[in-house]
C-alpha positions in Angstrom: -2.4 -59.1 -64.5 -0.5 -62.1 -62.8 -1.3 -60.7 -59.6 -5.0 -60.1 -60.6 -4.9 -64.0 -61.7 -3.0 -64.9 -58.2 -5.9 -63.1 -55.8 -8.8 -64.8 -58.0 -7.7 -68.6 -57.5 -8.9 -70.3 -54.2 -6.1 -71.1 -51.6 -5.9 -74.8 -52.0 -5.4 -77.3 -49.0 -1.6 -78.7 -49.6 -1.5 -82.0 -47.7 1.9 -83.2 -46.0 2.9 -85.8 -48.8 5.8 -84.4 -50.4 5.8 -81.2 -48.8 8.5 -79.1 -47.3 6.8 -76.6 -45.1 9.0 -73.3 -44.6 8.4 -71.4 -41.6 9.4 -67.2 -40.9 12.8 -66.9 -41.1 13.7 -70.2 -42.9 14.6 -71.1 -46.4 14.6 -74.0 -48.2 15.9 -74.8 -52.1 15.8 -78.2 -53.9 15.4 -79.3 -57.8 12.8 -81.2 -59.9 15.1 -84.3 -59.3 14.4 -84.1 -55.6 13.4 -87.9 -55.1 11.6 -86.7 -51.6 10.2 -83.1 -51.8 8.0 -81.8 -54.9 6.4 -79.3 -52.7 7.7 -76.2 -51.3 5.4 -73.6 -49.3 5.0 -71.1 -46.4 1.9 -69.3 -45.2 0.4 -67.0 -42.3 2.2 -64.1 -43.7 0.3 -60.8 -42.5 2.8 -58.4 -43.2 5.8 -60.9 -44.0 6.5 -61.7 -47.9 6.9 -64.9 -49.7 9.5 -64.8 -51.9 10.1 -67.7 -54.8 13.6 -67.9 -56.4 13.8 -70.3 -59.0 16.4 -70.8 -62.3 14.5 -71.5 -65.3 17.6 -73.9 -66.7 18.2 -76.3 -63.8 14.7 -75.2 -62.1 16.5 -74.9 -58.6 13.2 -73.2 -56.4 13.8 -71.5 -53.5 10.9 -70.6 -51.2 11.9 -67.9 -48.2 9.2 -66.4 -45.6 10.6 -62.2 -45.5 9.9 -60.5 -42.3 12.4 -57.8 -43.0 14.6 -58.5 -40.2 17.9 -58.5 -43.0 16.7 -58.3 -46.1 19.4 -57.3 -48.0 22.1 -60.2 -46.5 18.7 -62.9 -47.0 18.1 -62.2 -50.6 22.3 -62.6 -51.2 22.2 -66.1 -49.2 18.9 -67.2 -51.2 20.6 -65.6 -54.7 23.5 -67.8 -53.7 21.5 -70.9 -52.5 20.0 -71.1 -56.0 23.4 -70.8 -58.0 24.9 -73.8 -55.9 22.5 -75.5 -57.9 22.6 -73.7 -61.4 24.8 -72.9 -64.3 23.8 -69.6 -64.7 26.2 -69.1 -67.3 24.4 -71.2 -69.5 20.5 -71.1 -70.7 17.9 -70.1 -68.6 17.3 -67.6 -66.6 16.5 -65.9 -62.5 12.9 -65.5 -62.0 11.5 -64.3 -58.8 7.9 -64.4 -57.4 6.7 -61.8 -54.2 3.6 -62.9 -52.9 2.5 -61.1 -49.5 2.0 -58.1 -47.6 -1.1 -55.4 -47.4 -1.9 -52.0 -46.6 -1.5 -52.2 -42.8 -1.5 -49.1 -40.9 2.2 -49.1 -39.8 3.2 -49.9 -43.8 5.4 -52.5 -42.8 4.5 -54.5 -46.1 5.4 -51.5 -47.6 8.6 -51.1 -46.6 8.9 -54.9 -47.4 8.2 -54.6 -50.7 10.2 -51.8 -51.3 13.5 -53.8 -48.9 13.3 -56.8 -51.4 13.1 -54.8 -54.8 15.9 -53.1 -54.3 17.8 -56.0 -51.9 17.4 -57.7 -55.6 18.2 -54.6 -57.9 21.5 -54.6 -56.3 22.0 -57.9 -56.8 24.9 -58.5 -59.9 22.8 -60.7 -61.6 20.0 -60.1 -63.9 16.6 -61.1 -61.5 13.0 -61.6 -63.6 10.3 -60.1 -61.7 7.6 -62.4 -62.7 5.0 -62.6 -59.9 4.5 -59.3 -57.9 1.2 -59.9 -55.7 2.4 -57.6 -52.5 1.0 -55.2 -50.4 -1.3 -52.9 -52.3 -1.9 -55.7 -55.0 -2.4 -58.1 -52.0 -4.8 -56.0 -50.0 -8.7 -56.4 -49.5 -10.9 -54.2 -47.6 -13.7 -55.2 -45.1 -15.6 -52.3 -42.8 -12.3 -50.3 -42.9 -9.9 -52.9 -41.8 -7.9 -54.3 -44.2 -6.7 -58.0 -44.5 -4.3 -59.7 -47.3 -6.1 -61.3 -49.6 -3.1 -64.2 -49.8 -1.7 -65.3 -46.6 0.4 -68.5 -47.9 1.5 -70.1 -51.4 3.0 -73.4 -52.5 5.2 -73.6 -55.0 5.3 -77.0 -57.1 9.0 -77.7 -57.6 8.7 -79.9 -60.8 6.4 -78.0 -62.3 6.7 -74.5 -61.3 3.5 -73.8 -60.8 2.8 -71.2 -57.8 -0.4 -71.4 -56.2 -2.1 -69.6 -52.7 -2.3 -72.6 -50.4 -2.8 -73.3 -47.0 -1.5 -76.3 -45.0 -2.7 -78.3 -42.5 0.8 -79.4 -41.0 3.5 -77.4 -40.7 5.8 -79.9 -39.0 8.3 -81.4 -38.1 9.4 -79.7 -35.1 6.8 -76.6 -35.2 7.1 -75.5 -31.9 10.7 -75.6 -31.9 11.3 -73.7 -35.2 9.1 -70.9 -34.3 10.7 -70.7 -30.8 13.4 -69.9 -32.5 12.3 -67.3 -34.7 10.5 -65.5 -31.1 13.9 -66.0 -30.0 16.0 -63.6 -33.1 16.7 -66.0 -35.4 18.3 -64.8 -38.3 17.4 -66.4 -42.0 18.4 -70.4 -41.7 18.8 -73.1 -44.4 16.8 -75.8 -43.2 16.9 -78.6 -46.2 19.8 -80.4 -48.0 18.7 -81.2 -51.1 21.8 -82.8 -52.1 21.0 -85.8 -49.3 17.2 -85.0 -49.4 17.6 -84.5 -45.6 15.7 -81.6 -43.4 17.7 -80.6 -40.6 16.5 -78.6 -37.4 19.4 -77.3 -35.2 21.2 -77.0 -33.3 19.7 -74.1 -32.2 20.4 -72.1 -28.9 18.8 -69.1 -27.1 18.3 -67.7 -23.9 15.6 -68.1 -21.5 12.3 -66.2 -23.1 11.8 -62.6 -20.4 8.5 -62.4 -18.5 7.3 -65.8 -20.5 5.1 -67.0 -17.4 3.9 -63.1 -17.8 2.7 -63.6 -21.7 1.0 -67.0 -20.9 -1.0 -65.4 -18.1 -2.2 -62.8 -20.9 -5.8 -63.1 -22.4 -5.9 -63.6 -26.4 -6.4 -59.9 -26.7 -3.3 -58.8 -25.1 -1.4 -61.7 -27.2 -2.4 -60.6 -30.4 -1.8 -56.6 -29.6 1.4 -57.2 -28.3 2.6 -60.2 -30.2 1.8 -59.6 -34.0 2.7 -56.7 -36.3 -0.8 -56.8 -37.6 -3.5 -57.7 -35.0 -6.7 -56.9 -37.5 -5.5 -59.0 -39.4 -4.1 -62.3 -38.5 -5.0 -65.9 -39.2 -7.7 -67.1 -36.4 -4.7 -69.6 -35.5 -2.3 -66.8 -34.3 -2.7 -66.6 -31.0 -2.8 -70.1 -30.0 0.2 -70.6 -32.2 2.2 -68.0 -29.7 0.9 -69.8 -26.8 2.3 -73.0 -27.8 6.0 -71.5 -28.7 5.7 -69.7 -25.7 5.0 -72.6 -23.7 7.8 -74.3 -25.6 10.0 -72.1 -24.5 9.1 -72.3 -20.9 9.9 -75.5 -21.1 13.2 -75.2 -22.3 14.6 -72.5 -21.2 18.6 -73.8 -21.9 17.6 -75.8 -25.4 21.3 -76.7 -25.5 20.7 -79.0 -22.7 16.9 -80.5 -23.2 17.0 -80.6 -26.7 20.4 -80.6 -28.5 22.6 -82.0 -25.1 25.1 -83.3 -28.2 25.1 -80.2 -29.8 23.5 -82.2 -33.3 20.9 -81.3 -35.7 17.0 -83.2 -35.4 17.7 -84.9 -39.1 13.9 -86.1 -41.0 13.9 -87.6 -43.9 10.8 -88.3 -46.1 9.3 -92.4 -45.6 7.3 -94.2 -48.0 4.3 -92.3 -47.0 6.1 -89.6 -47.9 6.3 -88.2 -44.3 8.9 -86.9 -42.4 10.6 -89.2 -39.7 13.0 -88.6 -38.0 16.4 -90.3 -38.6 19.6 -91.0 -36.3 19.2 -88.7 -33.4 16.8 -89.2 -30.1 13.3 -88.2 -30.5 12.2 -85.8 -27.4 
C-alpha cells in the first residue's frame, strides 16, 4: 500500500535552497535542528536503491544512494551514522525506507533488494521496514522494456516526509564526486552536521584507462558499456559520463590539480541558502 501511494505521486522538482544532494556512493545524515539543510535527496537510480534511515526520537535522517558495491559494511556505517546522533536507548524507534530498483534483465535490483534486507536483518538492532517501493514494486512496463517508475526521492528532514523528486542541481562539485565514484569509491560521509559543513575530499585515484578511447565513443556505445541498465536510464546519462570522463582527463593525478594540500573542498550553506565554498582555493 505505501509503495502503491509512493508510485502514484508526481516526482516533484526540489530546488537547491536547503538541499543536500547525495550522489552514488555517498551518504549524508543531519537532524531537524540542522540550521542549513532541511532537504536530503538522491536520484537517477536505475538499478541503485535509495535507502532512508531515520530515528523517530531524535529524527536523525540518513539518505544513502546503494549500488551494491558493499552493502553489508554501508548499511553498518549508515546504522552507526544515525546512532551518533540518537539515544536509542530511549523512546523512539529505527525506521527505514527503500525506494529504487526494477525488473532489469540482469536482476541486479534484485539482488539489491535482497543485499539490503538481510545487510539490515543482521543488523543487532531492531530496524522498521516502513517504505519498501524496490524493484518489482518499482517497475513499469512499456513495449517490453521495463523502466522504474521512481528514479530519485527527497526526504524532508524536519518533517519526515519522503517524496519522489527530481533536482535540477546536483552540485557542489558534480563532476568531481562522480569522478570519484567511476574511479571505486567506496561509501563516503560527505556532510557534518554537527558544524553544518559539506566536505568533498580529499580524494585520490589513478589516471582513468583508455579515457580518450570512451570520449571518442558515440552515445550508443556509452550507454552499453557504461550503465548497468541501458533501456532504461535518465535521458541525462550519457552526457553526465562524458563530463566525469572529461573530468578525469583533466586530472589525471587529482592529488596535484585539485587537493595539492591534501584538504577537503569545505561549502557551507549562504543566505540564499546555497552552497559556497569556504576557506580553501576555488579551481
Amino acid at each position: 500500500e505505501k509503495a502503491k501511494l509512493l508510485r502514484s505521486q508526481p516526482a516533484q522538482i526540489v530546488e537547491p535552497k536547503g538541499l543536500l544532494y547525495v550522489q552514488q556512493r555517498e551518504f549524508a545524515v543531519t537532524t531537524p535542528r540542522d540550521g542549513s539543510v532541511s532537504i536530503l535527496g538522491s536520484d537517477d537510480a536505475t538499478t541503485c536503491h535509495i535507502v532512508v534511515l531515520r530515528h523517530t526520537g531524535s529524527g536523525a535522517t540518513c539518505l544513502t544512494h546503494c549500488d551494491g558495491s558493499d552493502t553489508e559494511a554501508e548499511v553498518s556505517v549508515i546504522m552507526s551514522s544515525v546512532k551518533s546522533f540518537s539515544d536509542t536507548t530511549g523512546y523512539g524507534r529505527l525506521e527505514v525506507h527503500l525506494v529504487g530498483g526494477f525488473n532489469d534483465d540482469r536482476q541486479l535490483s534484485q539482488k539489491l533488494t535482497n543485499q539490503l534486507l538481510r545487510a539490515f536483518d543482521l543488523q543487532p538492532d531492531d530496524v522498521h521496514l516502513v517504505t519498501f517501493c524496490v524493484t518489482e514494486l518499482n517497475d513499469r512496463e512499456e513495449n517490453d522494456t521495463h523502466f522504474p517508475i521512481i528514479y530519485g526521492i527527497a526526504v524532508n528532514v524536519k518533517t519526515a516526509e519522503i517524496f519522489p523528486a527530481t533536482f535540477p542541481e546536483k552540485g557542489p562539485d558534480e563532476d568531481l564526486r562522480s569522478a570519484h565514484v567511476l574511479t571505486g569509491a567506496t561509501l563516503t560521509n560527505i556532510y557534518d552536521a554537527k558544524t553544518e559543513q559539506l566536505h568533498i575530499g580529499p580524494y585520490f585515484w589513478r589516471p582513468f584507462p583508455h579515457v580518450d578511447f570512451w570520449l571518442e565513443q558515440d552515445d550508443k556505445q556509452i550507454l552499453q558499456n557504461l550503465s548497468t541498465s541501458p533501456l532504461a536510464e535518465p535521458p541525462h546519462f550519457v552526457s553526465h559520463i562524458r563530463s566525469t570522463l572529461t573530468f578525469l582527463k583533466e586530472h589525471p593525478f587529482p592529488s596535484r590539480s585539485l587537493f595539492p594540500d591534501r584538504k577537503p573542498r569545505i561549502y557551507k550553506k549562504n543566505e540564499e541558502g546555497l552552497w559556497e565554498q569556504v576557506c580553501s582555493d576555488k579551481i
